[in-house]
matplotlib code that plots the C-alpha trace (Angstrom):
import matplotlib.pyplot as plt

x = [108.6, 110.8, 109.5, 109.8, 109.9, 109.6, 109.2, 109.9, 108.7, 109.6, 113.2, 114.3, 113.0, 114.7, 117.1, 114.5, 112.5, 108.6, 108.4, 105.3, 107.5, 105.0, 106.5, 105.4, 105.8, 104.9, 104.5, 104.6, 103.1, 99.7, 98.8, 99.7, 101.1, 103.7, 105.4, 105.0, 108.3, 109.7, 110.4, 113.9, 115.3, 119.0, 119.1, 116.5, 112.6, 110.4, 107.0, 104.0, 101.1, 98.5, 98.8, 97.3, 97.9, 100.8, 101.2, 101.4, 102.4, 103.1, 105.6, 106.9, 110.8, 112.6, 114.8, 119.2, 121.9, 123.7, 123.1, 122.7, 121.9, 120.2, 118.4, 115.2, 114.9, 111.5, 110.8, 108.6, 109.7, 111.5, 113.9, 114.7, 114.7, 117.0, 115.8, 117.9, 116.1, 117.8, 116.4, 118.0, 118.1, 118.7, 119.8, 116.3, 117.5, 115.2, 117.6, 115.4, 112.3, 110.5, 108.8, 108.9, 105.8, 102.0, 98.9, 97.1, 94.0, 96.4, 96.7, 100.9, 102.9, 105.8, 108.7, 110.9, 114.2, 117.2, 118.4, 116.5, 112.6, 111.5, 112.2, 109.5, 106.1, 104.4, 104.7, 103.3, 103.9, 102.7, 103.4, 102.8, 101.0, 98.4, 98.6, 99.7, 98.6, 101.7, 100.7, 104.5, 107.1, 110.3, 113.6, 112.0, 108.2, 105.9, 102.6, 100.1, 99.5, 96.8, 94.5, 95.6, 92.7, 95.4, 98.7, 101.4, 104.6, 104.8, 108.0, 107.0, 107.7, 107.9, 108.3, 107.3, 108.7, 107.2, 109.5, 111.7, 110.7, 112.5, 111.9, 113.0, 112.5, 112.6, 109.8, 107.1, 105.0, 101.3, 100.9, 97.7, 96.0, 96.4, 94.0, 92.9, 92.5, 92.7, 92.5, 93.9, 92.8, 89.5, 88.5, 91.1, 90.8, 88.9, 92.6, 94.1, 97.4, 97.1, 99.3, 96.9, 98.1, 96.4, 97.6, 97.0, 98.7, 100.6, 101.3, 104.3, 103.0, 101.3, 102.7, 101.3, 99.0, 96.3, 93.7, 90.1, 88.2, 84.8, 81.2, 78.1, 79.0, 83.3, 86.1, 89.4, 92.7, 95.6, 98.7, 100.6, 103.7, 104.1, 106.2, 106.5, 104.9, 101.6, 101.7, 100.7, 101.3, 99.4, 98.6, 94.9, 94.6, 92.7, 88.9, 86.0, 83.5, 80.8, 82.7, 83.3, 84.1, 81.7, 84.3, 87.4, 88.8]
y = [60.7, 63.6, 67.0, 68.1, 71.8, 72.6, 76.9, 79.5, 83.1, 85.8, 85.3, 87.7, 89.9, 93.0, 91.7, 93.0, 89.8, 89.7, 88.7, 86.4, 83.4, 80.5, 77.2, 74.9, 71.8, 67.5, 65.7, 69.2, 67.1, 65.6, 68.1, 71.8, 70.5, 68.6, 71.2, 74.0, 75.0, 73.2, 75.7, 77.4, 80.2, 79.3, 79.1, 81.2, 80.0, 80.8, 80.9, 79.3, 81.6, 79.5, 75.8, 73.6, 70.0, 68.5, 70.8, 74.9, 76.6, 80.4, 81.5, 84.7, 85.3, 86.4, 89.1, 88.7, 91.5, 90.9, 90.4, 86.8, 84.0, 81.5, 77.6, 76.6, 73.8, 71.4, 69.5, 66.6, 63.7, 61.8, 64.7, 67.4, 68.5, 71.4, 73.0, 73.8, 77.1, 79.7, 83.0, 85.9, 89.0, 92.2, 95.7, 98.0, 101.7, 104.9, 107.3, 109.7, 110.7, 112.8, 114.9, 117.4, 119.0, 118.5, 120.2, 120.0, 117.5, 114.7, 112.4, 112.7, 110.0, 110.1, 107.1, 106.6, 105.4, 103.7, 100.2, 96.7, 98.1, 96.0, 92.4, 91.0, 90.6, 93.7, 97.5, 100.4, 104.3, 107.0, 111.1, 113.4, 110.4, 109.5, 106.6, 106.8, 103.8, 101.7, 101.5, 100.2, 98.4, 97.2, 98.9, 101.8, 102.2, 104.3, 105.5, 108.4, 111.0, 111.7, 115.3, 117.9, 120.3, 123.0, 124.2, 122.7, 121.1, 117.4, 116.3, 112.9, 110.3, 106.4, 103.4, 100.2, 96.6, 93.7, 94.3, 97.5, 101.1, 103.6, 107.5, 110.4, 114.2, 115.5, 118.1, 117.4, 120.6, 120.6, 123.7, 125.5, 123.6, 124.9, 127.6, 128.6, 132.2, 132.3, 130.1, 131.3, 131.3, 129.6, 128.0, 125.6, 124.6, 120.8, 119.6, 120.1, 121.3, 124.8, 125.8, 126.5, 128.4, 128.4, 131.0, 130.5, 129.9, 126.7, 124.8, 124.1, 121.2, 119.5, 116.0, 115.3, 118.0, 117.6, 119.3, 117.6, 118.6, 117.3, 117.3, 116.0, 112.4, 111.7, 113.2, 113.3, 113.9, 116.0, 116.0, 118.8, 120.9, 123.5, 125.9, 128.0, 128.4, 130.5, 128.9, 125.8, 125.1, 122.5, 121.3, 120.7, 117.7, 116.9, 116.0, 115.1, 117.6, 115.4, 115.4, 119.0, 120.4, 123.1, 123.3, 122.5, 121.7]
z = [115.5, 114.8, 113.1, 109.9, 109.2, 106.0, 105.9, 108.2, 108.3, 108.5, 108.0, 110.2, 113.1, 116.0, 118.4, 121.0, 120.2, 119.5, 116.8, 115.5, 114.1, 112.1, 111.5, 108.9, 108.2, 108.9, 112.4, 114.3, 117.2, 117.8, 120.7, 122.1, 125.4, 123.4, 121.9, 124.6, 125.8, 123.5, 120.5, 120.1, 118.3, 118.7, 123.1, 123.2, 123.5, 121.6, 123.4, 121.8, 120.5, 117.8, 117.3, 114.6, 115.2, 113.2, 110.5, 111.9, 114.9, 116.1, 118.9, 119.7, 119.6, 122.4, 123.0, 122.1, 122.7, 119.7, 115.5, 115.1, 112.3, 114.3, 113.8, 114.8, 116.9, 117.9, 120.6, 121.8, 124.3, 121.4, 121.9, 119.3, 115.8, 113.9, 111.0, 108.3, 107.6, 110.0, 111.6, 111.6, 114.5, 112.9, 114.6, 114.1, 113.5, 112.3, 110.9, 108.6, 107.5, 104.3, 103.9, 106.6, 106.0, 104.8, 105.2, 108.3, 106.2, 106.6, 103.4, 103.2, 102.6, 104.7, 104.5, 107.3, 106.2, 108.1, 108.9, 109.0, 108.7, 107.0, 109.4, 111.5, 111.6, 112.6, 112.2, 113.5, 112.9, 114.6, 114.4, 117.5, 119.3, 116.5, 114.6, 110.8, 109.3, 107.3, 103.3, 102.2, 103.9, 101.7, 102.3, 104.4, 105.9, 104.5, 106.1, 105.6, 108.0, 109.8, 110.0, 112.5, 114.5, 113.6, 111.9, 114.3, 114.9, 116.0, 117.3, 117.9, 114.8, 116.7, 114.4, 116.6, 114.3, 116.9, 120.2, 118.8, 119.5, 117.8, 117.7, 116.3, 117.5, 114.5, 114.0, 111.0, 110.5, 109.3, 107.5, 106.5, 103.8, 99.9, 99.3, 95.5, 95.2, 91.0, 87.7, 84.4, 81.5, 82.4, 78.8, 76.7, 73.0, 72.3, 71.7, 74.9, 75.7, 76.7, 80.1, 83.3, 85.8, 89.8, 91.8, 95.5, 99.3, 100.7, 97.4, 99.0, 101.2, 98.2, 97.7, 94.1, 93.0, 90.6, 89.1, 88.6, 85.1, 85.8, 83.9, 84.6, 84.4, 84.9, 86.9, 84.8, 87.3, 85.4, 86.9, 88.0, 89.1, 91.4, 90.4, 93.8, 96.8, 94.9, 91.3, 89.9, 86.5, 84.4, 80.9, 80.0, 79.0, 75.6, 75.8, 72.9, 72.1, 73.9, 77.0, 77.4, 80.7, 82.8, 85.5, 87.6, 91.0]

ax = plt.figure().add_subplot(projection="3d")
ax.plot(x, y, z, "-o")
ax.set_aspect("equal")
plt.show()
């Protein structure tokens, strides 16, 4: 009885292979040894990883030189099956990255931007050798850094998609973190509105800065701008009389 694929994913994946390709579908054979070394990506196998009898299996691409659109092709000893749903190896490149800089506390998101990022099953960022976990991954790959001991220069950005490796040495500087050194003016009518000025160091590296008005009971973020490296400017936000505020952040 022939196999019937019915979905494919991912559609796509680098041309230096590994990636985790699962096959769904009817009749995908009664036992593992039937289908092992039997699973093609165009002429090039595809070697089995997970199996579940007749309906799912995992194999992991191999490597091709050149872009390619590619079918899938099933084996047993009744011979073999195409699937109409192809595969595509894409060329993986890192060409950019932004921002260049963040304070040394980590928490900056930094997206990596060039060709084909997003193919494949797995990806993996790290910056100066520690990892920076992946939080989006459409047209380029966006992770959050991690903290640094100290103020420093990392030269190091690698993007790993399954079997591609790409670097950059492109330096990413942790600066000092933000320091608050004043508040003005320090009350606000019940109504709100009123511009709030911070003056401190390294505002520069904040990513989206915000101020915290808190009481006993809630924290309220308001969103700011920095206006240079030493200012922040913000508008207090408008609060009831029973909710307010004995400080900020």
């Amino acid at each position: 009885m022939h196999f019937i694929p019915l979905q494919i994913h991912p559609r796509s994946g680098p041309l230096e292979g590994g990636t985790l390709l699962t096959i769904e579908g009817r009749n995908l054979g009664l036992h593992r040894n039937e289908v092992t070394g039997r699973i093609f990506v165009g002429r090039v196998p595809c070697d089995l990883v997970d199996y579940e009898v007749s309906v799912k299996l995992m194999c992991r691409t191999g490597a091709v030189t050149q872009p390619a659109e590619e079918t899938v092709k099933l084996g047993n000893s009744a011979g073999f099956t195409v699937s109409d749903i192809t595969f595509q190896y894409k060329r993986v490149e890192l060409l950019d990255f932004q921002p260049r800089l963040g304070p040394q506390s980590g928490g900056t998101l930094v997206t990596l931007t060039g060709s084909n990022l997003h193919v494949g099953s797995n990806v993996t960022v790290t910056l100066g050798g520690r990892p920076c976990p992946v939080t989006e991954r459409l047209d380029g790959v966006t992770c959050v850094t991690a903290p640094s001991a100290e103020p420093r220069d990392v030269t190091d950005l690698r993007v790993t998609v399954d079997g591609a490796n790409r670097s950059l040495a492109v330096p990413f500087t942790y600066t000092p973190d933000p320091v608050v050194l004043d508040i003005r003016p320090l009350k606000s009518y019940v109504s709100g509105g009123r511009p709030l000025t911070v003056h401190g160091r390294q505002f520069d590296s904040i990513q989206q800065p915000r101020i915290i008005v808190f009481n006993e009971t809630a924290l309220r973020p308001i969103n700011a701008t920095v206006r240079h490296r030493g200012l922040l400017d913000i508008a207090v936000i408008a609060q009831r009389t029973d909710q307010l505020s004995p400080g900020i952040r």
